[in-house]
N, C-alpha and C positions, 0 to 999 in steps of 0.2 A: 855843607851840603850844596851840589851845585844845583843850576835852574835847570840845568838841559836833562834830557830822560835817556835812560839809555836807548840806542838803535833797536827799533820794532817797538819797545811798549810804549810809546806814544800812540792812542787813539786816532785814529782814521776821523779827520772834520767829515761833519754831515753834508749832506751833496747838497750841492743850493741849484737854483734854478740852470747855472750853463752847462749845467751835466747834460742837459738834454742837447742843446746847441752845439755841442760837441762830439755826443750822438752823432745826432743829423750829417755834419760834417764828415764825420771818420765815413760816415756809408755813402756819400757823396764820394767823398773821393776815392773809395776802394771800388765803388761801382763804376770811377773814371778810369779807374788802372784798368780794370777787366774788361772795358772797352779797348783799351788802349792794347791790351793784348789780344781782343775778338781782331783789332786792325793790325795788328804784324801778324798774326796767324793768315794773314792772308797771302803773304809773301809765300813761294811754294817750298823756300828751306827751311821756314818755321811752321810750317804746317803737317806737324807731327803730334802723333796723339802725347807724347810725354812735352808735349806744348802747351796744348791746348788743355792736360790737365793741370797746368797751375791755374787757368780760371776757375776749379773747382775747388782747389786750395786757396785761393782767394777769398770764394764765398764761403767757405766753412770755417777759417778762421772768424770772418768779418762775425760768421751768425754765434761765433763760440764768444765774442765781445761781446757784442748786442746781447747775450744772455746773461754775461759777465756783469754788466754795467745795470742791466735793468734788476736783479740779482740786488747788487752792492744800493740800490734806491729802492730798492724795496725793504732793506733792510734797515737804512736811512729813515726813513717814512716810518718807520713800526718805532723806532728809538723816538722822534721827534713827537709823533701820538703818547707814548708813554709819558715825558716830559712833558707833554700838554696838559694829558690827561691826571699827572701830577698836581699840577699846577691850578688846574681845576677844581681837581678834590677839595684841593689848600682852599679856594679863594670859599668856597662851598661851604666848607666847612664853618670858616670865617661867619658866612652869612647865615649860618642854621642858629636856632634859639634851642639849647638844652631842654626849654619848659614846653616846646612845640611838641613832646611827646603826653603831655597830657592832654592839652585838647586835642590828638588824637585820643582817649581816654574817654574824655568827653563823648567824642564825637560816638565812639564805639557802644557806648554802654548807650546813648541815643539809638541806635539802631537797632539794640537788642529792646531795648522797652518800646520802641515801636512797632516790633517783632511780637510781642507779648512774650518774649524770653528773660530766664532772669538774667540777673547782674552776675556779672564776674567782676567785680571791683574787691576786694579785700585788702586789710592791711597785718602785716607778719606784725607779730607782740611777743621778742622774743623766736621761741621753737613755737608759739602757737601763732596758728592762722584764726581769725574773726572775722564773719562778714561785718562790713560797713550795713551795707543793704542788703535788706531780703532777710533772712533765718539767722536764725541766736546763735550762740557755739551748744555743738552735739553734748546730750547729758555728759558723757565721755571725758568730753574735755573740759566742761563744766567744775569739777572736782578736782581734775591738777592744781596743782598749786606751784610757783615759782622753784620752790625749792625741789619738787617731784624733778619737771621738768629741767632742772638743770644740775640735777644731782649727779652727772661725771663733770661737773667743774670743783674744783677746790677750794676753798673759802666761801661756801654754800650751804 
């Protein structure tokens, strides 16, 4: 297999900083052509409208670049935030504690009993739910029994 890619599917590199410098430049020197042509227009055998409109071909190219480029860094910019913001999740993630979501738990069922609300804390037993805190299990479920509630399993 060889190293090189074939012609086109190679990835377009991310624009780095002289894309702009290069910008600048290209419009520098198109805005010196179109001087340079405001100053032979001034001669009276080039002083004809199909003359003087290449300075309008000029700028409409120059501003169809400039949209071209600002375009291809904007798209640049949105790739490199993605891969940033990759990269972030990642380190983020690294740094988060699995057990951080109980004291949020904590924290939550504090706010309800200082609320004068009850608890939502419960723990599943099986198909049955129990409060920890607060109220018993309903008469209801009181009477199931393991093998009630698990009676569509097999070896039961």
């Amino acid at each position: 297999m060889s190293n090189k890619r074939e012609a086109g599917s190679e990835e377009p590199p991310l624009m780095d900083g002289n894309v702009f410098e290069y910008l600048m430049c290209l419009n520098q020197k198109v805005e010196g052509a179109i001087e340079l042509l405001r100053r032979l227009a001034r001669y009276p055998t080039l002083n004809t409208e199909s003359f003087i409109i290449f300075q309008t071909y000029f700028r409409e190219y120059l501003a169809d670049a400039n949209l071209r480029v600002i375009c291809a860094i904007e798209e640049s910019e949105e790739e490199v935030m993605r891969e940033i913001g990759w990269t972030r999740a990642a380190y983020e993630k690294k740094l988060h504690d699995p057990d951080d979501c109980y004291i949020d738990v904590v924290r939550r069922e504090e706010e309800l009993r200082m609320q004068g609300r009850p608890s939502q804390l419960g723990i599943l037993f099986g198909m049955r739910k129990a409060e920890v805190v607060g109220n018993q299990l309903d008469e209801d479920e009181e009477g199931e029994s393991d093998s009630e509630v698990h009676s569509d399993q097999p070896g039961r």
